[in-house]
Chimera marker file (.cmm) of the C-alpha trace (Angstrom):
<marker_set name="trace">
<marker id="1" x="-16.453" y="1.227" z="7.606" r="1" g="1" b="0" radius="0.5"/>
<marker id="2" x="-15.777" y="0.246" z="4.317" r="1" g="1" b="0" radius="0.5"/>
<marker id="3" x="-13.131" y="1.379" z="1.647" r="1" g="1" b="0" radius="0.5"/>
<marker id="4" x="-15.310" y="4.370" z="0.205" r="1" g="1" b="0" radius="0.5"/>
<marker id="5" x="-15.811" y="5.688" z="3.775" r="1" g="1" b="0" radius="0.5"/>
<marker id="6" x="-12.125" y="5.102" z="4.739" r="1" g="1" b="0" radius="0.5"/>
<marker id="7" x="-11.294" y="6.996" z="1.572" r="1" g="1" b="0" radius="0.5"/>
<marker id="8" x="-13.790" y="9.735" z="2.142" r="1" g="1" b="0" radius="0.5"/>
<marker id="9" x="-12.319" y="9.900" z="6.058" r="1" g="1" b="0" radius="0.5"/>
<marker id="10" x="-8.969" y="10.468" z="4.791" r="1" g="1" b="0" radius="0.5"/>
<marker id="11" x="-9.365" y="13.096" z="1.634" r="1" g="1" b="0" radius="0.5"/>
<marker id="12" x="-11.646" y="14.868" z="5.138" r="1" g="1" b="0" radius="0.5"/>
<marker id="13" x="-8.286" y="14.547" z="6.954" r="1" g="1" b="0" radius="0.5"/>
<marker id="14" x="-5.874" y="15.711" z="3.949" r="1" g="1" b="0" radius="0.5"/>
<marker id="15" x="-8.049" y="18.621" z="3.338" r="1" g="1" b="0" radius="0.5"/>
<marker id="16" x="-8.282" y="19.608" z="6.864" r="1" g="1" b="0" radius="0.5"/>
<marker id="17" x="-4.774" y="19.975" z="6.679" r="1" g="1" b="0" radius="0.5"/>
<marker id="18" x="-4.230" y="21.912" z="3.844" r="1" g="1" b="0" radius="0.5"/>
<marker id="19" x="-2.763" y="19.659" z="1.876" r="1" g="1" b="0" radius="0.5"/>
<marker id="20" x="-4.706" y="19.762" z="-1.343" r="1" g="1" b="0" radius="0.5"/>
<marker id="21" x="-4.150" y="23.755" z="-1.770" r="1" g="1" b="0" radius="0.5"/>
<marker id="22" x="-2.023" y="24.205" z="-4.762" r="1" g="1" b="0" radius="0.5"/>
<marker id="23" x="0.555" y="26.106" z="-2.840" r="1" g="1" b="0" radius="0.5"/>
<marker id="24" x="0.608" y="23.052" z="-0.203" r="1" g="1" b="0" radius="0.5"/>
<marker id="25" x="4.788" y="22.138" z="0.708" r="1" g="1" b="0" radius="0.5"/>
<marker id="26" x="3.491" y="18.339" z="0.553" r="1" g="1" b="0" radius="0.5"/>
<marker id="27" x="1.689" y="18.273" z="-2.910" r="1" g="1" b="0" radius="0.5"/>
<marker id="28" x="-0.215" y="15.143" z="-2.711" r="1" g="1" b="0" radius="0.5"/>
<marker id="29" x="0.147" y="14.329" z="-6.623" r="1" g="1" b="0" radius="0.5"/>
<marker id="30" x="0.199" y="10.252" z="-7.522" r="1" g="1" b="0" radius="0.5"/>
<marker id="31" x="4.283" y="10.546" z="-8.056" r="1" g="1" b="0" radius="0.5"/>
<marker id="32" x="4.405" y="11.815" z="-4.457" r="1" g="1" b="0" radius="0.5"/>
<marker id="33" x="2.434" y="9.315" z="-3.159" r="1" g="1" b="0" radius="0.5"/>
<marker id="34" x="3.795" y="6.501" z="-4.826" r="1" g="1" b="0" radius="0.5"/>
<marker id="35" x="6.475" y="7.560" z="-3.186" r="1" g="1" b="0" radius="0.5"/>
<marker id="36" x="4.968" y="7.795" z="0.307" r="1" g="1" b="0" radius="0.5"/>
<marker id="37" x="3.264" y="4.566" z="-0.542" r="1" g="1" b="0" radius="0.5"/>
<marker id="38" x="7.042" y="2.845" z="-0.926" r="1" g="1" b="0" radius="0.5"/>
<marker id="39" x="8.641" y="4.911" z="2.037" r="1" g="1" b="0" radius="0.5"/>
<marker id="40" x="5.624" y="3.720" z="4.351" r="1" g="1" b="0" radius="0.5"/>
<marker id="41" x="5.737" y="-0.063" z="3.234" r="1" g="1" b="0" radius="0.5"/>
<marker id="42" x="9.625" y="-0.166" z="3.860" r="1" g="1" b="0" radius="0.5"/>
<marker id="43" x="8.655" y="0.773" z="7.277" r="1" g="1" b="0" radius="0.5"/>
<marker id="44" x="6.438" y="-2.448" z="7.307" r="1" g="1" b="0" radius="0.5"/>
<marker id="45" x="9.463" y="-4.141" z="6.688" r="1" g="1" b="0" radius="0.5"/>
<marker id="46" x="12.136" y="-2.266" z="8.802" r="1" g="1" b="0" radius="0.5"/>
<marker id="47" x="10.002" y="-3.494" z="12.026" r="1" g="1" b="0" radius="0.5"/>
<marker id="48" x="10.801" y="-7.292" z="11.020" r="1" g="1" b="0" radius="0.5"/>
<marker id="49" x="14.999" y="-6.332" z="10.255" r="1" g="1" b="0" radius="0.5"/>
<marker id="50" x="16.014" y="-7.947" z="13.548" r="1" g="1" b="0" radius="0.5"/>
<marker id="51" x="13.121" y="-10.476" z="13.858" r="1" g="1" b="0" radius="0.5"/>
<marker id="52" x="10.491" y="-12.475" z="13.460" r="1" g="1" b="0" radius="0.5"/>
<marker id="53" x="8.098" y="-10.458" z="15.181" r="1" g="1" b="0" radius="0.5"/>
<marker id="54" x="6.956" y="-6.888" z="15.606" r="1" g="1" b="0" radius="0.5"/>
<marker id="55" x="5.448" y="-4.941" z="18.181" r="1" g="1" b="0" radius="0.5"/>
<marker id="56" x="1.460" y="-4.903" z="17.576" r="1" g="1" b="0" radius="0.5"/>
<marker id="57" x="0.967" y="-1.111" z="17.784" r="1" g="1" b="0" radius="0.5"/>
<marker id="58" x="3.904" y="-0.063" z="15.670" r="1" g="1" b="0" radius="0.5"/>
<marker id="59" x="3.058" y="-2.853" z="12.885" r="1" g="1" b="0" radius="0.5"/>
<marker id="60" x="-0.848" y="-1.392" z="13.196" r="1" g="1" b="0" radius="0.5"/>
<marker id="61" x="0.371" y="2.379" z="12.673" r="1" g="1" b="0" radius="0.5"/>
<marker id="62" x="2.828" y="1.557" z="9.622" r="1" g="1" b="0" radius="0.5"/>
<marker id="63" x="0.195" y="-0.597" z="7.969" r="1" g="1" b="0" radius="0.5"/>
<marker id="64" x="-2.585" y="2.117" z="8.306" r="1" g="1" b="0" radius="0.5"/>
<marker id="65" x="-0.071" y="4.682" z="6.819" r="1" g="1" b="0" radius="0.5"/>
<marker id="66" x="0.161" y="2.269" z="3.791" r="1" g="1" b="0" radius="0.5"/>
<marker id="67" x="-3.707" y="2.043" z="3.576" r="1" g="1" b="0" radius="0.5"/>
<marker id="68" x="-4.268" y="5.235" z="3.987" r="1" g="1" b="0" radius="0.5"/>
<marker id="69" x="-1.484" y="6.192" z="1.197" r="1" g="1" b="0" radius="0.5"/>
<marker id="70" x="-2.929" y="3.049" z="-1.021" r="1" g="1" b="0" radius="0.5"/>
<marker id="71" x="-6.475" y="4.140" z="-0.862" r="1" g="1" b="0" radius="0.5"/>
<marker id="72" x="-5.378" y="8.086" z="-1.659" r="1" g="1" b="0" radius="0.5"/>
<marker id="73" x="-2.987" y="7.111" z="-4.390" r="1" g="1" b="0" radius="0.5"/>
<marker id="74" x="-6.085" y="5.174" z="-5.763" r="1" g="1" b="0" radius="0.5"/>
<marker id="75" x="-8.869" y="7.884" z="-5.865" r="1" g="1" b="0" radius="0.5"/>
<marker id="76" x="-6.171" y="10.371" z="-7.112" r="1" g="1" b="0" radius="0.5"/>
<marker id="77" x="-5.606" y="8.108" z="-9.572" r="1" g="1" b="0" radius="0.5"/>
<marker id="78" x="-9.270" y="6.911" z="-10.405" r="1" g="1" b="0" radius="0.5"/>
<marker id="79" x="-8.682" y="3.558" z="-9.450" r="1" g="1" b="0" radius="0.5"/>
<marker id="80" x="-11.623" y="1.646" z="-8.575" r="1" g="1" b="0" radius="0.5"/>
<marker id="81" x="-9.142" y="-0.199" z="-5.476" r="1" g="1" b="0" radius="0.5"/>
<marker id="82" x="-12.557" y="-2.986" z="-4.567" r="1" g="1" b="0" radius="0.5"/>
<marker id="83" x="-12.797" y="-3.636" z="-7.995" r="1" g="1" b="0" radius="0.5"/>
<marker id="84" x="-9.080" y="-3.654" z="-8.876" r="1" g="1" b="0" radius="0.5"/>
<marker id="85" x="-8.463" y="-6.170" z="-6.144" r="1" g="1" b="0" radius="0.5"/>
<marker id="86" x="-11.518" y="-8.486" z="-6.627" r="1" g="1" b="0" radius="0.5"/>
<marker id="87" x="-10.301" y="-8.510" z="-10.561" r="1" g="1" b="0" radius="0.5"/>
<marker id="88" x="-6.428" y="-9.506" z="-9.415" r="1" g="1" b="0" radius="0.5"/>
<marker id="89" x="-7.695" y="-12.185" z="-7.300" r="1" g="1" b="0" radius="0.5"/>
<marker id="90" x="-9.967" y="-13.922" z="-9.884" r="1" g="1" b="0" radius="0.5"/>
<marker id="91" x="-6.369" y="-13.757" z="-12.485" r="1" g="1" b="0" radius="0.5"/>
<marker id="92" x="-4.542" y="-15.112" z="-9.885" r="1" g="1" b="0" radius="0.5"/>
<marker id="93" x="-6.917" y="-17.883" z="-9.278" r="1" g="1" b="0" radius="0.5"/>
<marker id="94" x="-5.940" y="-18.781" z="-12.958" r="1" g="1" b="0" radius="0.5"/>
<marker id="95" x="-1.903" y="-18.367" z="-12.671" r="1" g="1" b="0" radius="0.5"/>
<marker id="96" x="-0.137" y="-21.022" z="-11.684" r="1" g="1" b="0" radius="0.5"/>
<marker id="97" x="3.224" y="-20.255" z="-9.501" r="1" g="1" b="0" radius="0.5"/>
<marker id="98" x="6.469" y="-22.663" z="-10.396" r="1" g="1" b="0" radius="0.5"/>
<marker id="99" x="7.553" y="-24.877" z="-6.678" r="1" g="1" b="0" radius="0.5"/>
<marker id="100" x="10.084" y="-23.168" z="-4.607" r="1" g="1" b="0" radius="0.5"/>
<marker id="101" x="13.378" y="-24.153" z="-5.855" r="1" g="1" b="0" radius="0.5"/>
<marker id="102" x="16.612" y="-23.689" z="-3.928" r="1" g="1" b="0" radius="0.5"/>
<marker id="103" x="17.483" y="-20.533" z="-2.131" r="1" g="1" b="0" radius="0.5"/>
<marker id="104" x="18.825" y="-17.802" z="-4.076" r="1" g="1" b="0" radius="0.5"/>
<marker id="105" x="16.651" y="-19.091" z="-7.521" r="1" g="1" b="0" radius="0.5"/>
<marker id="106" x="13.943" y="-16.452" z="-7.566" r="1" g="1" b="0" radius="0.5"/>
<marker id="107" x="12.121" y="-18.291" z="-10.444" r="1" g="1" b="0" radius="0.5"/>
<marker id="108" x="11.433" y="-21.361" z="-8.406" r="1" g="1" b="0" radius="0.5"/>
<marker id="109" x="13.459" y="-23.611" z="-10.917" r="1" g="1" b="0" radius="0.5"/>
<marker id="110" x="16.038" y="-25.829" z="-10.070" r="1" g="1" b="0" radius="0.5"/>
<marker id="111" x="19.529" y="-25.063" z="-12.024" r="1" g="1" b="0" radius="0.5"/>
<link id1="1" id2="2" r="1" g="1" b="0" radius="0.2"/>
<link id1="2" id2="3" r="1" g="1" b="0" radius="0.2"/>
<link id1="3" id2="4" r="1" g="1" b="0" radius="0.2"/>
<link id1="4" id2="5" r="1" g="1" b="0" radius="0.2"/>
<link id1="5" id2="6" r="1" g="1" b="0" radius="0.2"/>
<link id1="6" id2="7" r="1" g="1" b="0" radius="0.2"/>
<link id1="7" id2="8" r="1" g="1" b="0" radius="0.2"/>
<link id1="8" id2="9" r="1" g="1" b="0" radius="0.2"/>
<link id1="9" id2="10" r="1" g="1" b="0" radius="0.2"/>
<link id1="10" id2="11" r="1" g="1" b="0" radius="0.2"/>
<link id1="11" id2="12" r="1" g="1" b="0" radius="0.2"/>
<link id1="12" id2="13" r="1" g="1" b="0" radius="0.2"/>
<link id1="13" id2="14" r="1" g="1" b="0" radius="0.2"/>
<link id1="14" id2="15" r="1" g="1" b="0" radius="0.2"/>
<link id1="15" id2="16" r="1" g="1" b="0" radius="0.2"/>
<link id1="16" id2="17" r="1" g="1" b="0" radius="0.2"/>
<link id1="17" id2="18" r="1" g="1" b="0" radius="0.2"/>
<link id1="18" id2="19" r="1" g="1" b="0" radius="0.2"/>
<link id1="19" id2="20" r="1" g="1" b="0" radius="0.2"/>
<link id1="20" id2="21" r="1" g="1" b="0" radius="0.2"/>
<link id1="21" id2="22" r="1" g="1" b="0" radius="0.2"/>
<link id1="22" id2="23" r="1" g="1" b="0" radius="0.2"/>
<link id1="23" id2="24" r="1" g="1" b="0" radius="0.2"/>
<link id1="24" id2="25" r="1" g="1" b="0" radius="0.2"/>
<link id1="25" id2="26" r="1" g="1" b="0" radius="0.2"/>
<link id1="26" id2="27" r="1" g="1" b="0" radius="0.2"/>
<link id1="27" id2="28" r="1" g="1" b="0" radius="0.2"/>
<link id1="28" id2="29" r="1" g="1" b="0" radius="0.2"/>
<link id1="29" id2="30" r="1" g="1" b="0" radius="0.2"/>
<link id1="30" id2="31" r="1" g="1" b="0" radius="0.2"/>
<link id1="31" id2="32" r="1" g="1" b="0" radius="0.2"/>
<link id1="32" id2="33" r="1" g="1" b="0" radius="0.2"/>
<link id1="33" id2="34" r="1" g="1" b="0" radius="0.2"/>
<link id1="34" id2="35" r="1" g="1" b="0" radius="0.2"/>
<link id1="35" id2="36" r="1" g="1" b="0" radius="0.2"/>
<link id1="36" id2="37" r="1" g="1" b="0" radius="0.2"/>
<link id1="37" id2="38" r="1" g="1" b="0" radius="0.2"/>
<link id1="38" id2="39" r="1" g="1" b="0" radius="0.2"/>
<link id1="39" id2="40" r="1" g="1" b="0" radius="0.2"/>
<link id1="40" id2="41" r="1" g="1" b="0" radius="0.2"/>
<link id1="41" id2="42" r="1" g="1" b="0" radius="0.2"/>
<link id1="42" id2="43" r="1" g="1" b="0" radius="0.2"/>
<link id1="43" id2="44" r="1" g="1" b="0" radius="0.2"/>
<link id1="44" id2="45" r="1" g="1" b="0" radius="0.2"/>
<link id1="45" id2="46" r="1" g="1" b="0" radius="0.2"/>
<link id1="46" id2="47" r="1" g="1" b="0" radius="0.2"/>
<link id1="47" id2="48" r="1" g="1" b="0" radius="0.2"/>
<link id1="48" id2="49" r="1" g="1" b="0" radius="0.2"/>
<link id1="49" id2="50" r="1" g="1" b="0" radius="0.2"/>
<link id1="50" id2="51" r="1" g="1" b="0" radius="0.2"/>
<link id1="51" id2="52" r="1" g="1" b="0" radius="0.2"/>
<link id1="52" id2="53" r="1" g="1" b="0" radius="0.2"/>
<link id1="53" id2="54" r="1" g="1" b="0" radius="0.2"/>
<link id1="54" id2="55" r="1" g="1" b="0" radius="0.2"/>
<link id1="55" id2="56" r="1" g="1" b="0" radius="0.2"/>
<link id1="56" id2="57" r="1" g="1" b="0" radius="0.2"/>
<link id1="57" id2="58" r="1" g="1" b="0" radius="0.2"/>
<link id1="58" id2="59" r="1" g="1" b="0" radius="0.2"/>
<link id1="59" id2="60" r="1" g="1" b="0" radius="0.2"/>
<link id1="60" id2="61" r="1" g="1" b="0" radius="0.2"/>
<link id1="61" id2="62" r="1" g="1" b="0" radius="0.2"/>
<link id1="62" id2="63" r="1" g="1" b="0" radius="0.2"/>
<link id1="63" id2="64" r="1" g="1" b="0" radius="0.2"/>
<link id1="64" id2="65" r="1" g="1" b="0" radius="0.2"/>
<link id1="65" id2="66" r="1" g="1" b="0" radius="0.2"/>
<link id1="66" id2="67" r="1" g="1" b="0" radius="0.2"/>
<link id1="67" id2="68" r="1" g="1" b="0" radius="0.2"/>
<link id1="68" id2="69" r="1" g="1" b="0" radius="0.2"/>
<link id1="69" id2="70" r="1" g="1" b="0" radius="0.2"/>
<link id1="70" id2="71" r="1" g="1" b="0" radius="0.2"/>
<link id1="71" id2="72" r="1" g="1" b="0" radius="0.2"/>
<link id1="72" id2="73" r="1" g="1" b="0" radius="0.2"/>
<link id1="73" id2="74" r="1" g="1" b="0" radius="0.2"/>
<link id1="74" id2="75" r="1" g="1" b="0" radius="0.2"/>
<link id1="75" id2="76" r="1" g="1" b="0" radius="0.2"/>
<link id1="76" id2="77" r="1" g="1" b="0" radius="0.2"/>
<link id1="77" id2="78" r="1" g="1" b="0" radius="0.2"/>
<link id1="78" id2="79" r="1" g="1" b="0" radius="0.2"/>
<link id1="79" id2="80" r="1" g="1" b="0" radius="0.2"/>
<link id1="80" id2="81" r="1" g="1" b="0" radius="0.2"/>
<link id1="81" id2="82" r="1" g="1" b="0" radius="0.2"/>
<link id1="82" id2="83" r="1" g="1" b="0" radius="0.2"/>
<link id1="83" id2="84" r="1" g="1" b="0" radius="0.2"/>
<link id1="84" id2="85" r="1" g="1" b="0" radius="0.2"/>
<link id1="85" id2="86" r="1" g="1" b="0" radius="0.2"/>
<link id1="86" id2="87" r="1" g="1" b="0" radius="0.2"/>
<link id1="87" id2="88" r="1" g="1" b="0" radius="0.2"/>
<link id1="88" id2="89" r="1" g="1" b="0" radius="0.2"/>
<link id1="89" id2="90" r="1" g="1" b="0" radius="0.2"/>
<link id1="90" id2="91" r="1" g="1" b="0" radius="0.2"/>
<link id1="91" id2="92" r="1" g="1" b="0" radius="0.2"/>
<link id1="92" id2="93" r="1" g="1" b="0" radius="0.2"/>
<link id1="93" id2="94" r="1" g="1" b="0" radius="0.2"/>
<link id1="94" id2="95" r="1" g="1" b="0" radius="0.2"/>
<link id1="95" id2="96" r="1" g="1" b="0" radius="0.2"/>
<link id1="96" id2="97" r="1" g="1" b="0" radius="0.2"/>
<link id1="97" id2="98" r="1" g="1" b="0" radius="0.2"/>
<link id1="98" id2="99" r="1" g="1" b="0" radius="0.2"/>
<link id1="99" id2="100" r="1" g="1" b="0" radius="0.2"/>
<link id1="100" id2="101" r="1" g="1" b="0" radius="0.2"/>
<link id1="101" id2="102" r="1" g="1" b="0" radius="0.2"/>
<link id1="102" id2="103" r="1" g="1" b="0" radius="0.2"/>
<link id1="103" id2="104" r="1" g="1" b="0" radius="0.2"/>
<link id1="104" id2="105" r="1" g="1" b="0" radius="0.2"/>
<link id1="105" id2="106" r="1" g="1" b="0" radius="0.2"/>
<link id1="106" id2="107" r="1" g="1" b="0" radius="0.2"/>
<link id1="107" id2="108" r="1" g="1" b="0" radius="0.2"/>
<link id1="108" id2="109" r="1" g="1" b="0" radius="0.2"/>
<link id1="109" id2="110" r="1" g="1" b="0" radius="0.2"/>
<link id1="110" id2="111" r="1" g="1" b="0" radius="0.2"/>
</marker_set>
């Protein structure tokens, strides 16, 4: 399946739960789901608070809520997400990143 299909599965999902109606008590507008989008990804991150590791099935459902947020934030938004990535990645094959400097120097530059 690729990202048009996953998108089209999930609008088919979000519709068949009402959630596009105007009167819907989860109004799926991009602020909202920007917001869902962070909630979901912190969720990502709360599974690794204690460790190194998290449990396969719990990291696979968090990181298809953020997909499925990041692709429906995208189409609501008009973003063409295949395009927008493949354009990121050829910029960041032109940036250059500064070393890793000491801990606590987020800019990778030695005080």
């Amino acid at each position: 399946m690729d990202l048009k299909e996953l998108t089209a599965a999930m609008h088919a999902f979000v519709a068949a739960k009402g959630w596009y109606a105007p009167d819907s008590p989860r109004p799926q507008t991009p602020r909202n789901l920007a917001a869902a989008l962070a909630i979901e990804a912190a969720e990502v991150l709360e599974l690794y608070q204690w460790g190194e590791r998290a449990e396969p099935a719990a990291l696979a459902g968090e990181l298809a809520d953020v997909s499925l947020y990041l692709l429906q934030l995208a189409s609501l938004a008009g973003v063409d997400l295949e395009q927008a990535v493949l354009d990121k990645l050829r910029a960041n094959y032109g940036r250059d990143w500064p070393a890793a400097g000491p801990p606590g120097d987020p800019g990778g530059r030695a005080a």
